[in-house]
N, C-alpha and C positions, 0 to 999 in steps of 0.2 A: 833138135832139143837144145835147150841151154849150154851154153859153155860151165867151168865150174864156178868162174866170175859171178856172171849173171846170177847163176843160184847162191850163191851166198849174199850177194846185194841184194835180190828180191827177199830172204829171208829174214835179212838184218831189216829192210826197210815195213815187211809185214811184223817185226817182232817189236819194231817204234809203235807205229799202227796199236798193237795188242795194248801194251804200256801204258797209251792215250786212252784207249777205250776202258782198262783196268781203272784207272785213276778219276774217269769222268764216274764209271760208276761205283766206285767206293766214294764217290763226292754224291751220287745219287740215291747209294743205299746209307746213308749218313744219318739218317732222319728215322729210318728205324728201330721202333724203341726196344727190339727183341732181339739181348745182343748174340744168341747162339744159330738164329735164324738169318739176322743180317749177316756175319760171320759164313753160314752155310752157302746162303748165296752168290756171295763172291766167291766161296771155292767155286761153285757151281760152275760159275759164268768164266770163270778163270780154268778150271780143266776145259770145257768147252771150246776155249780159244786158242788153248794151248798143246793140246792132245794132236802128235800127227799119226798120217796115216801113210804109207808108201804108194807109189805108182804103182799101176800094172804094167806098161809101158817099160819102165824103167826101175827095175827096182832097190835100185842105189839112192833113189829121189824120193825125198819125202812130199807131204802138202798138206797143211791143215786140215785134218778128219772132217770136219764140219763141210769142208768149201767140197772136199771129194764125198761127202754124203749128200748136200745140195745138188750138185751135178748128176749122179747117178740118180737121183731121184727126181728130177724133172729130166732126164734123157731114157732111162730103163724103166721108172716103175720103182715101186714099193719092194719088189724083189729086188733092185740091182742097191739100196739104198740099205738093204739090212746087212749084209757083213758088215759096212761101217757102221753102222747105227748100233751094233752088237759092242763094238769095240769104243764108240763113244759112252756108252751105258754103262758096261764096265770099268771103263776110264772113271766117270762121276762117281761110281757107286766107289770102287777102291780109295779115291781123293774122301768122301763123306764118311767111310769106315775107319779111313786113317784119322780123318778129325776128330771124330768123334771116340778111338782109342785114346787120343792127345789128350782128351779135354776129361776123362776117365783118370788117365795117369795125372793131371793136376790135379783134378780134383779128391786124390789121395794124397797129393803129396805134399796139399795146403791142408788137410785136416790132420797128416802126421805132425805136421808144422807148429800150428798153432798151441798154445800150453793148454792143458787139461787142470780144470778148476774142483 
């Protein structure tokens, strides 16, 4: 296995990686004219990339849910790919629950706001 070195370098260097890919597609989703939809999909794509998952191997080690959901699902099968796939889902669904609570709390807290005519 990795030393504690190596796992912190490979995580700092995949968490550059995320940042770039976050930045190219908020430059990507920039053009859409629907801002609670564009908004949603960068959460999306951003719990996606962000969400870990632990080893079996090791379970002091984490590893991006997505890259150990790819893997068990072309080495096991559609069975070996659902615990992650279970813990990705609810990762996205809690990230879209929590925004969509946020965006609830503004939206009372701009019409407490504003003056009444």
């Amino acid at each position: 296995m990795f030393s504690v070195e190596e796992y912190i370098i490979g995580w700092a260097v995949y968490l550059v990686a995320v940042i770039g890919l976050l930045a190219v597609f908020w430059r990507m989703t920039r053009s859409i004219p629907w801002l609670h939809f564009r908004q949603s999909l960068r959460l999306v794509v951003a719990a996606l990339l962000l969400l870990p998952a632990t080893i079996e191997a090791m379970p002091i080690y984490w590893a991006p849910a997505w890259v150990k959901g790819l893997l068990h699902l072309i080495f096991t099968g559609v069975e070996g790919f659902w615990p992650v796939g279970r813990s990705l889902i609810i990762g996205v669904l809690f990230t879209l629950i929590v925004y969509l609570v946020l965006l609830i709390v503004v939206h009372f807290y701009q019409q407490k706001r504003q003056p009444k005519t």
